[in-house]
C-alpha positions as CSV (number, residue, x, y, z in Angstrom):
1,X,44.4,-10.7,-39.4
2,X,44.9,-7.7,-41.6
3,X,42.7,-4.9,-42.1
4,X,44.6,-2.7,-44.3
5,X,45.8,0.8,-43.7
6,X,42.3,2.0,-41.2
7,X,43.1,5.2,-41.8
8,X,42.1,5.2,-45.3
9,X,38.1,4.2,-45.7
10,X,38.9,1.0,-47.2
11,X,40.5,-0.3,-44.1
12,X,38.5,1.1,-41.7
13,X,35.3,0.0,-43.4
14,X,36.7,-3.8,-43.4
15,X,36.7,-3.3,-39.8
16,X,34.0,-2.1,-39.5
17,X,32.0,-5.2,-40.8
18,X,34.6,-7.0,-38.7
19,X,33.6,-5.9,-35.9
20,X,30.1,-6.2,-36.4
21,X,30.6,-10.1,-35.3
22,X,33.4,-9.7,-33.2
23,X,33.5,-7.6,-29.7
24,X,37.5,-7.9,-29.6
25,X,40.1,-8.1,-32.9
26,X,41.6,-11.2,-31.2
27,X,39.5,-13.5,-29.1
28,X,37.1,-12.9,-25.8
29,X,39.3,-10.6,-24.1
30,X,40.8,-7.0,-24.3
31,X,44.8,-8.1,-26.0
32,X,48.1,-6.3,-27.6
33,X,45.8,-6.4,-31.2
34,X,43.3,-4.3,-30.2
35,X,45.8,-1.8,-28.4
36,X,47.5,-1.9,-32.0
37,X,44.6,-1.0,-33.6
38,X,43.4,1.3,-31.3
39,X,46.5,3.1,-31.6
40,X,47.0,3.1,-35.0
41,X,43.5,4.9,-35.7
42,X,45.0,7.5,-33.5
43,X,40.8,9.1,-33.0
44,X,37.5,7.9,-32.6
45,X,35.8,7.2,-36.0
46,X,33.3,8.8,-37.7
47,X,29.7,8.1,-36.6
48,X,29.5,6.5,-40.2
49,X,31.2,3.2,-38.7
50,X,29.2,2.5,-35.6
51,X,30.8,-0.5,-34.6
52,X,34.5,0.6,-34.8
53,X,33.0,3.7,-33.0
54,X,31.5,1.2,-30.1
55,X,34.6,-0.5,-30.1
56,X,36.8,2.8,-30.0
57,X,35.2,4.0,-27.0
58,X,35.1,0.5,-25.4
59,X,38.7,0.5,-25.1
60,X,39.3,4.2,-24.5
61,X,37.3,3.6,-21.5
62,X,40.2,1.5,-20.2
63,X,43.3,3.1,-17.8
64,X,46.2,3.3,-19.9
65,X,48.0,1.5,-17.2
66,X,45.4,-1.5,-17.9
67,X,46.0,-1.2,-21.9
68,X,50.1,-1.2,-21.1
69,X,49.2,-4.1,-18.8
70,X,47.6,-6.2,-22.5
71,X,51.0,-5.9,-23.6
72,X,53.2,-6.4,-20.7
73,X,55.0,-3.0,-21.4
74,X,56.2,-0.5,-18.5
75,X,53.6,1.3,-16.9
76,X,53.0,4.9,-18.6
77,X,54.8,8.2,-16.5
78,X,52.3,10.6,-15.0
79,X,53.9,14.1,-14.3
80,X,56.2,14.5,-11.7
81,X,57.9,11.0,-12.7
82,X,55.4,8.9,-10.7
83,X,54.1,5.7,-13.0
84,X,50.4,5.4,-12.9
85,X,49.5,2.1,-10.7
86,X,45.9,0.1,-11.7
87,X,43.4,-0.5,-9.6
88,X,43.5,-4.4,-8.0
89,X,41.0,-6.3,-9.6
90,X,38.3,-6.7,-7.5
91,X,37.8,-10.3,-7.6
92,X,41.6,-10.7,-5.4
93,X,40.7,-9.7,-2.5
94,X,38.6,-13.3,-2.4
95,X,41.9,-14.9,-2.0
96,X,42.2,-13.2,1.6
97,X,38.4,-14.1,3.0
98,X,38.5,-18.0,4.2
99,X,34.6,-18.7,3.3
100,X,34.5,-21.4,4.6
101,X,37.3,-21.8,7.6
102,X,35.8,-18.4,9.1
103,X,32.7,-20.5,10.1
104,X,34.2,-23.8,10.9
105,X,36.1,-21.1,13.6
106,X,32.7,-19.6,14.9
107,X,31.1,-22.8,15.2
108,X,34.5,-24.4,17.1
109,X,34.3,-20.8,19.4
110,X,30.3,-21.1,20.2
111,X,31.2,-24.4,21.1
112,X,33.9,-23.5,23.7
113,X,32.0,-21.4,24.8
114,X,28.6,-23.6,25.1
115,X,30.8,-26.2,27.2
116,X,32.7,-23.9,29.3
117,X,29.2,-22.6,30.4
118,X,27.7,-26.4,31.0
119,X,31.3,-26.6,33.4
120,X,30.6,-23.8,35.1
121,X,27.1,-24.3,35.9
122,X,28.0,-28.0,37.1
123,X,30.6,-26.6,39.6
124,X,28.3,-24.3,40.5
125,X,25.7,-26.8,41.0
126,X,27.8,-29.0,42.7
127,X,29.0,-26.8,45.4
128,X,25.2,-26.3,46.2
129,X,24.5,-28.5,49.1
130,X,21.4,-30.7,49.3
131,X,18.2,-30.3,49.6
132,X,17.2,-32.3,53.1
133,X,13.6,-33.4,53.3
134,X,12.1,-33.0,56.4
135,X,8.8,-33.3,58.5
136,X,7.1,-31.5,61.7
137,X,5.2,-34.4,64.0
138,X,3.1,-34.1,66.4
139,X,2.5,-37.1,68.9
140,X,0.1,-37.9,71.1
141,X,1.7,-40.4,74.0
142,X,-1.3,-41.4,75.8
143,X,-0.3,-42.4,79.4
144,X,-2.2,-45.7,81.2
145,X,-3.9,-43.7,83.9
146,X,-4.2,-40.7,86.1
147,X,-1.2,-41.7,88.0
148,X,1.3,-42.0,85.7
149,X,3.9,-39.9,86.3
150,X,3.7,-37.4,83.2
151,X,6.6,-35.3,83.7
152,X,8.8,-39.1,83.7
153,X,7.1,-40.0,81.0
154,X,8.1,-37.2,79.2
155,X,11.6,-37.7,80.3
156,X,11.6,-40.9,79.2
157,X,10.5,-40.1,75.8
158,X,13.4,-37.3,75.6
159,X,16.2,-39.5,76.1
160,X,15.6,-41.2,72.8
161,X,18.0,-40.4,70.3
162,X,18.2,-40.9,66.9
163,X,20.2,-39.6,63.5
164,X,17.8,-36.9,62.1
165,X,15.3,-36.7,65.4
166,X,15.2,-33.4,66.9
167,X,12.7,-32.7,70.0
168,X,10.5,-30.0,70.1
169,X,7.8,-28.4,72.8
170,X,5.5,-29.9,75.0
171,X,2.4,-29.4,76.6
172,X,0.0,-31.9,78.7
173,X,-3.4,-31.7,77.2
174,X,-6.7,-33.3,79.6
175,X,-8.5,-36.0,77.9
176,X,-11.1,-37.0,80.7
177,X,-11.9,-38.3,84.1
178,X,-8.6,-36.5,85.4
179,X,-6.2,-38.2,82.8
180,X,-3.9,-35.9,79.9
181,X,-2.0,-37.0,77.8
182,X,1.6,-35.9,76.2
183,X,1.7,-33.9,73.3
184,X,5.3,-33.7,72.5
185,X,6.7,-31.7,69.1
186,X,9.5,-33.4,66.9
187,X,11.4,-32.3,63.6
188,X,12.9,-35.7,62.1
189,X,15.1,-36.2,58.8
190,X,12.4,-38.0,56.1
191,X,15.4,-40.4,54.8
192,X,17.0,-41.0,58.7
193,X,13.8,-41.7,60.7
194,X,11.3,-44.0,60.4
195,X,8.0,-42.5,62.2
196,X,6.9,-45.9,63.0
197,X,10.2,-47.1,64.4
198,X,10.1,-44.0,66.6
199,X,7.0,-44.8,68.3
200,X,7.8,-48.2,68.6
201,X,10.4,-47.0,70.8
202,X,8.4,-44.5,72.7
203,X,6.3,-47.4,73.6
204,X,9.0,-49.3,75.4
205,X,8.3,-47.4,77.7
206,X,5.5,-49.8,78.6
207,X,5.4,-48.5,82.4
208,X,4.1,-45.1,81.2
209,X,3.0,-45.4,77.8
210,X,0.0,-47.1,76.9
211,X,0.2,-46.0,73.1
212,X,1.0,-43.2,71.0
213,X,-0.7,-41.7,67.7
214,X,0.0,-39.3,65.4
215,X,-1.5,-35.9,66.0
216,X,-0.1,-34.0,63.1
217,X,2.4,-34.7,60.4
218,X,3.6,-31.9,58.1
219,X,6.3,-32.2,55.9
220,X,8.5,-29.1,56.0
């Protein structure tokens, strides 16, 4: 593409309506033509040509080190011997950031963590012991008259032993015409005794007992 000499006003004024369609003097991008031209006008234009003068500064706005970089020639020497190094495009420091593996790793993490929790708090669980359901029962062992031996009776109740029955306190209590009756304490296991079982047994003792009834019957 030739423009003439752009020093003289011929030449620069063909560029100048050049560049009033064109942002670059070869394609899209910033190249070795526009350094040539830039170069070889040496200073910015006159006002007079306002789109080599936007163009001009467009490219003198540029590093040298990024204008030596259009051309693939040696970076330019700075004083003291020490070349001039350009700044890394933004845009590389994507390649070091994983988008889309730096959340794949915090899900996998919340995860481990989530089930090392659930592991924890089933060991913990399972060291707990048992919760044992149990009930307070009062009975009332009615004997068959006043001469039943009450403190045998009671005795005989006593000796009755079952998985989950504990015996409590005692105490006769008068019901009338010189007769009382046993009213005997128990703490028994809800899933290992069977109340009624236990006063069928209690009422084996059919020399003393002449029945037995619940008085109270709290679960604990």
């Amino acid at each position: 593409m030739a423009f003439g000499d752009v020093k003289t006003p011929q030449g620069l004024k063909e560029l100048n309506n050049f560049l009033a369609d064109n942002s670059y003097i070869s394609g899209y991008t910033p190249s070795k033509a526009d350094l040539s031209v830039f170069e070889a006008l040496g200073k910015a234009p006159s006002a007079d040509n306002v789109n080599v003068a936007r163009w001009y500064r467009h490219i003198a706005s540029f590093e040298a080190a990024e204008r030596a970089a259009w051309t693939g020639a040696p970076l330019p020497q700075l004083a003291g011997g020490k070349p001039t190094v350009a700044a890394k495009p933004a845009a590389d420091d994507d390649d070091d950031v994983d988008l889309f593996g730096s959340d794949d790793e915090e899900d996998e993490e919340a995860e481990r963590i989530k089930q090392e929790r659930v592991a924890a708090y089933a060991a913990k669980k399972s060291k707990k012991p048992a919760l044992i359901a149990k009930s307070s029962v009062l009975l009332d062992v009615k004997p068959w008259d006043d001469e039943t031996d009450m403190k045998e009776m009671e005795n005989n109740v006593r000796t009755i032993e079952m998985d989950g029955l504990l015996w409590g306190a005692s105490k006769l209590v008068p019901v009338g015409y010189g007769i009382n009756k046993l009213q005997i304490m128990c703490v028994i296991e809800d899933d290992k005794v069977s109340i009624d079982l236990l006063q069928e047994k209690i009422e084996e003792f059919e020399d003393f007992v002449q029945s037995v009834d619940i008085a109270a019957f709290n679960k604990i």
